[in-house]
N, C-alpha and C positions, 0 to 999 in steps of 0.2 A: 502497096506491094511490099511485103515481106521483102527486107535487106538482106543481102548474102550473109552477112555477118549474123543474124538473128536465126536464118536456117541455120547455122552450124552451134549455133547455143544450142536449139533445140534440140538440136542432133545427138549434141555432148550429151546432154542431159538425159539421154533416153539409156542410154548401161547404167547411170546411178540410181534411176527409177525403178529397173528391172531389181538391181543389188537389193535396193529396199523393199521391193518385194518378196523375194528370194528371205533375205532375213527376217521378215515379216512370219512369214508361212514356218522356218525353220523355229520359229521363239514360241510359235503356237504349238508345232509340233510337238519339241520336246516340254513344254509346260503343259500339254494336255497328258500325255504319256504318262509323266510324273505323277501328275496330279489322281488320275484314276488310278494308278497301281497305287499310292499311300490310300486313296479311299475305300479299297474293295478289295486288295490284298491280307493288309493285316488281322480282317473281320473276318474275312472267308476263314481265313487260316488257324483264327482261335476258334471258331463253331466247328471244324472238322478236328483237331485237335479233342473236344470236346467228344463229337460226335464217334470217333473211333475208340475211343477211350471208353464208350458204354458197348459197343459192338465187343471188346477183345477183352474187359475185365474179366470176364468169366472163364480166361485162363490162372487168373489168380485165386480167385472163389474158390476156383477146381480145390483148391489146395486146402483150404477149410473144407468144402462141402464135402471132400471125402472123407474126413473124418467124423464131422456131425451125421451124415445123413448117408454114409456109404456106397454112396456111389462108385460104379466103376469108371475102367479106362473109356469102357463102350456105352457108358451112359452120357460121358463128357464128351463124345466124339461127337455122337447125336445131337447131343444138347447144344455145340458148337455150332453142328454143319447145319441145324434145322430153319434157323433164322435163313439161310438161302435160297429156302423152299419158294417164302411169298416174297424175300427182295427182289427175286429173279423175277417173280410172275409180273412185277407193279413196276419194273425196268422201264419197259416202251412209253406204257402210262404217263409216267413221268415225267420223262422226257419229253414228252409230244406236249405235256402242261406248263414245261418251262418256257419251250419255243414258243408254241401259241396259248397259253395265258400268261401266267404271272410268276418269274421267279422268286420275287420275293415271299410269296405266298407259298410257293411249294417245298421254298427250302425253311423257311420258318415255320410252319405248321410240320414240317418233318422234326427238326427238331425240339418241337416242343416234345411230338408224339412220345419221339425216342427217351429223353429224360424219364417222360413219365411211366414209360413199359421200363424201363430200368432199373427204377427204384422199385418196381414190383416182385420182380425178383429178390428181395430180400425176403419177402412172403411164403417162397418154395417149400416146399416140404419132402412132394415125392416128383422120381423122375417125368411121371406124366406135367407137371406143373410148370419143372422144367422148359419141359417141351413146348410147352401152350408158351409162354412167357418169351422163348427165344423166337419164336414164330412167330409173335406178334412187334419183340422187337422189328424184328426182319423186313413188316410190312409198315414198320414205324419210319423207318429210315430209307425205303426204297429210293425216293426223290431225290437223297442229299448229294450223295456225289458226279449219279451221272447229271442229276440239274448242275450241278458249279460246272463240270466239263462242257455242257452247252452254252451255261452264262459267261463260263470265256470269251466265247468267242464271238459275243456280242460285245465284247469291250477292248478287246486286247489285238493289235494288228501282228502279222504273222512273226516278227521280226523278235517281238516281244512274249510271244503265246507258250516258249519252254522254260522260258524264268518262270513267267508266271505261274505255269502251271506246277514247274518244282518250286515253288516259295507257297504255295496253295498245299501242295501233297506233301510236303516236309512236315506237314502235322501227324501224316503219320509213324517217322520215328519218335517225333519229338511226345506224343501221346503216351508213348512207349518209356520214353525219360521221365517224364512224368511221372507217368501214370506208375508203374516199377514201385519205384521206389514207399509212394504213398502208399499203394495195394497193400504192399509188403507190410508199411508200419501200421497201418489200420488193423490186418489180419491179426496182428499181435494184441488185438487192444478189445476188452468187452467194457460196451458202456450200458447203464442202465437193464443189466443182466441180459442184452442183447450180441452173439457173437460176433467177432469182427469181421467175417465174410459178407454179414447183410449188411452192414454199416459200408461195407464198399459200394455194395448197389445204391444203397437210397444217397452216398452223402457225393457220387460218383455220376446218379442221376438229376440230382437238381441244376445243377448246373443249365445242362441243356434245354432245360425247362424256360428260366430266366433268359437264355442269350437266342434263344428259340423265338423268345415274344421281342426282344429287342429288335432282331432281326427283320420284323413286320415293319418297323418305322424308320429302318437304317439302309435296307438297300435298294438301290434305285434300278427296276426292271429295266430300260434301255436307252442309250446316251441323248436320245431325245426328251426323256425325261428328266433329265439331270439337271437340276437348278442351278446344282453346285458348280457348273463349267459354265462359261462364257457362251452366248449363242454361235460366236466363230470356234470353239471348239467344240463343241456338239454337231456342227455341220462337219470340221475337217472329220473328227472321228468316224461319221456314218459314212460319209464318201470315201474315207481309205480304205472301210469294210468290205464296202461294195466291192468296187475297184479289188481289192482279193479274191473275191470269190472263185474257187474254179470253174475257168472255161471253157465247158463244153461245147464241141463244135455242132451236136444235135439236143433237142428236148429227150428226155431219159429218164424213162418210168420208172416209177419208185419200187415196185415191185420187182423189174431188170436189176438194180441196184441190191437189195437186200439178195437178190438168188447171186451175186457175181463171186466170181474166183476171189476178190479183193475182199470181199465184205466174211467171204468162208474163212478167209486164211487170220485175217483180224479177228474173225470170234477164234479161232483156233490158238492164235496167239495170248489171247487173252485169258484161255480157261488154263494152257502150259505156264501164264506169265503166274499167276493167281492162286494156281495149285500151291507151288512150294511156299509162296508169300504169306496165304491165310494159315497154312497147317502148321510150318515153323511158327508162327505169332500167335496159335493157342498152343501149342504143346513144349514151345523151348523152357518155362520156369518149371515144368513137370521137367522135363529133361537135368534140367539144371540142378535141380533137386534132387533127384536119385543118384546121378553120379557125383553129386559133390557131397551130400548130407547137410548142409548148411541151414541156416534159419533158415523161417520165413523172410524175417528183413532182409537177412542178408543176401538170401535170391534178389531181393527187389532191388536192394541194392546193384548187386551186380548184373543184371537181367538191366539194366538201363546203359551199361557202359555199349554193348553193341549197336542200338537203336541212336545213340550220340554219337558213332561215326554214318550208319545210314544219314542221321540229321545234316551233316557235314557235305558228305558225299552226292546226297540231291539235290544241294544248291550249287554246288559246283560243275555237278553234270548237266544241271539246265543251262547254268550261263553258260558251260563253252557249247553247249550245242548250238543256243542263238548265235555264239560268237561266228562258230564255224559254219553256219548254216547245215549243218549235216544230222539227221535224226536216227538213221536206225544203227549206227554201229554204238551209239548213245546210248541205246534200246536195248542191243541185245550184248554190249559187256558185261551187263550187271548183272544177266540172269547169267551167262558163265560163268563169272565169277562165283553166284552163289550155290551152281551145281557144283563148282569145285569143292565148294564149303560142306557138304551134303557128304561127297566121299568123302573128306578128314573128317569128318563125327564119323561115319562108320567105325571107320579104322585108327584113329588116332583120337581120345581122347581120355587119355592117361593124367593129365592135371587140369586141377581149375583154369590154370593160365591158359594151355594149349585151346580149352574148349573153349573162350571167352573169346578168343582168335577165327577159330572157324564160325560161333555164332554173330561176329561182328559180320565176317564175309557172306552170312547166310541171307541177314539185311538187306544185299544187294539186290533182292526183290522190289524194295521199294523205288530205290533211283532209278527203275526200270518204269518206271508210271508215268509220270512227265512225260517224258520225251515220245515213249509211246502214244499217250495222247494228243501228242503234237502231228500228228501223223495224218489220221482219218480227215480233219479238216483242209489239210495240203494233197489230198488225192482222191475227194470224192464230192458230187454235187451238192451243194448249200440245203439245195430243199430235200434230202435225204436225210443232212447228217444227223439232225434229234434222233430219227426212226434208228440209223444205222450205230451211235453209240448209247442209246438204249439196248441194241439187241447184243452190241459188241460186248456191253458189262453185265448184262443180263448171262451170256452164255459164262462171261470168263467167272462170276458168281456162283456159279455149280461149281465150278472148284470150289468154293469157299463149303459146299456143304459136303462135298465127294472127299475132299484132303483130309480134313479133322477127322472125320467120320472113319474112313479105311487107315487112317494112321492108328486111331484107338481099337481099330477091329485087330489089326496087323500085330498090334504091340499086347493084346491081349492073350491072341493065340499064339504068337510066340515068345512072350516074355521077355522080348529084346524091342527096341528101337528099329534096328538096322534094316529092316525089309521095310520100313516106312520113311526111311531116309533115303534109299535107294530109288526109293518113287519119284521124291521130290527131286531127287538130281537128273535123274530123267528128264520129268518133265522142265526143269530147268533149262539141259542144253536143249533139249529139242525144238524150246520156245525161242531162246535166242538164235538157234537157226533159221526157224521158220521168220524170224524179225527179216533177215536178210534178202532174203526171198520176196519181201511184200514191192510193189512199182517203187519208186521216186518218183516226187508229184511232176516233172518234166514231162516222164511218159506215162501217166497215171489214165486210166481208160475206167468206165462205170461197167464194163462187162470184162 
């Protein structure tokens, strides 16, 4: 018989057992955490970097090819919007190949495609070529970004999902810093009696070629396959996924799901978020250019100071949003903000400085992405969301070919900017209104 004295050791002993489990589970946690955001952060982040950087150069091109090959404003508008003809159509596709096949495969074979329809366009000659060429980008690239917005959420638990996703989407100012400034110095430079606008494409395009095939042998489709973590982090990560998912209190057809007020108002938001974000980032170094007369370089130059506070501005606004747990008022400052930005160009932009001010605030399109997409998987069921943000970026991508397109029609037949700025502000506030309007996932419902 067990002595009294020997129950109350055991006794004692059973809070310091629980403690060291407790700290057990808490050292895995944040060493798994860590660990996959250094492995799958910094990579996503240079191939989208990469990958947007072939998507929006053709606002610098603009800038040669209308002198070599005379293009107008409404050839460049076309040429911009057309690439979102076939991204849109190969959206769902996509998506439904990250979920159930392979993402490493669809985002790597995306950007191999992309590089190489990239560099093709230094080929161009007339605007039909143009157009073939942006349109095949278009279906080059379909997979890349709504596939990462899926393969989030295969890795990243909820707590973590708006860092990540602004440390992921911060490639797009930082493309912008980049990219700016190089465009600019390239466009100045003929090598081997070749102009400097096609040397953007081919030396602009290889890249994605090379990190495109790397990609095949660098990312690992789902935490069960991950060599690189411990078998007790590959188990906590997939059971803390689970354990997220939302729960619905009935089964919920997928078809209820895409027709719902939630799933309209998300595409809705998305075509208002995307309007002014694609049509500012092909037409602001045209902008910048006529009212200031400056170089080439020196557009590029300066055309990169506003895209470096966007850069600033989207890591800050992901972490306090994880911080505070709060998503849409995250969501919809920035696109106020950059409707603000939209009326001062109209009306006010009398110096380089003033306007370098309002284009910094116009930016605030992009810190608007994150946190947005932090949203759809906090209010809607698991076995939907591929379909639902395939269709969500699919719709908000017809802005990307409606914006460019009615900005260079707008600016052609009236000789000014301002009835194409006016749009963009528009659809600016109306998006960040309409952000405010969407559930909070507490009372989030699939119809």
């Amino acid at each position: 018989m067990r002595s009294p004295a020997g129950r109350g050791a055991t006794t004692a002993t059973a809070p310091a057992v629980l403690d060291a489990n407790a700290a057990g589970t808490s050292e895995i946690t944040a060493r798994t955490r860590h660990q996959v955001a250094i492995r799958l952060l910094p990579f996503l982040f240079i191939l989208y970097v990469i990958n947007y950087l072939d998507r929006t150069n053709i606002g610098y091109a603009a800038l040669g090819m209308s002198r070599d090959l005379g293009f107008s404003d409404s050839v460049f508008g076309m040429g911009a919007g057309i690439l979102f003809v076939s991204y849109v159509t190969l959206q769902i596709p996509a998506t439904l190949l990250v979920e159930h096949w392979s993402a490493r495969k669809v985002i790597g074979g995306s950007l191999i495609a992309c590089g190489a329809v990239t560099a093709s366009i230094a080929l161009v000659h007339t605007s039909s070529e143009l157009y073939l060429a942006r349109f095949l980008l278009g279906a080059a690239e379909a997979g890349y970004f709504p596939g990462v917005v899926v393969y989030l959420t295969h890795w990243f638990i909820r707590e973590d999902r708006a860092k990540a996703g602004s440390n992921f989407m911060a490639a797009i100012p930082l493309s912008f810093v980049i990219g700016s400034p190089v465009s600019g110095w390239i466009l100045g430079h003929h090598w081997l009696g070749i102009v400097g606008w096609r040397w953007v494409c081919v030396l602009e395009g290889l890249p994605a070629v090379l990190l495109g095939a790397g990609a095949l042998f660098f990312i690992t489709d789902r935490p069960r396959q991950a060599h690189w973590l411990a078998a007790g982090q590959r188990q906590w990560i997939e059971k803390k996924l689970e354990e997220e998912k939302p729960n619905f209190a009935v089964s919920v057809s997928m078809g209820k799901v895409l027709r719902s007020r939630t799933v309209l108002l998300l595409c809705a938001i998305a075509f208002l978020g995307y309007f002014p974000g694609y049509t500012f980032g092909f037409w602001y170094p045209t902008m910048l250019k006529r009212w200031s007369g400056f170089s080439d370089a020196r557009i590029g130059l300066l055309g990169a100071l506003p895209y470096a506070v966007a850069f600033v501005v989207i890591l800050v606004n992901g972490w306090h949003s994880d911080r505070t747990r709060e998503r849409h008022w995250h969501a919809a400052g920035p696109l106020f903000a950059a409707g603000t930005a939209m009326l001062g160009l109209i009306f006010w932009h009398s110096s380089a400085g003033l306007t370098i001010v309002w284009f910094s605030l116009a930016t605030m399109t992009a810190p608007f992405l994150p946190t947005f997409w932090t949203i759809p998987p906090e209010i809607l069921p698991r076995q939907a969301l591929a379909a639902v943000v395939g269709l969500v970026n699919a719709v908000g991508n017809v802005a990307g070919f409606v914006g460019p397109y009615v900005f260079g029609y707008l600016t052609t037949r009236t000789g000014s900017f301002s009835a194409g700025l006016a749009l963009m502000m528009i659809a600016a506030l109306a998006g960040g209104v309409a952000i405010l309007v969407l559930p909070r996932p507490a009372a989030s419902r699939a119809g």
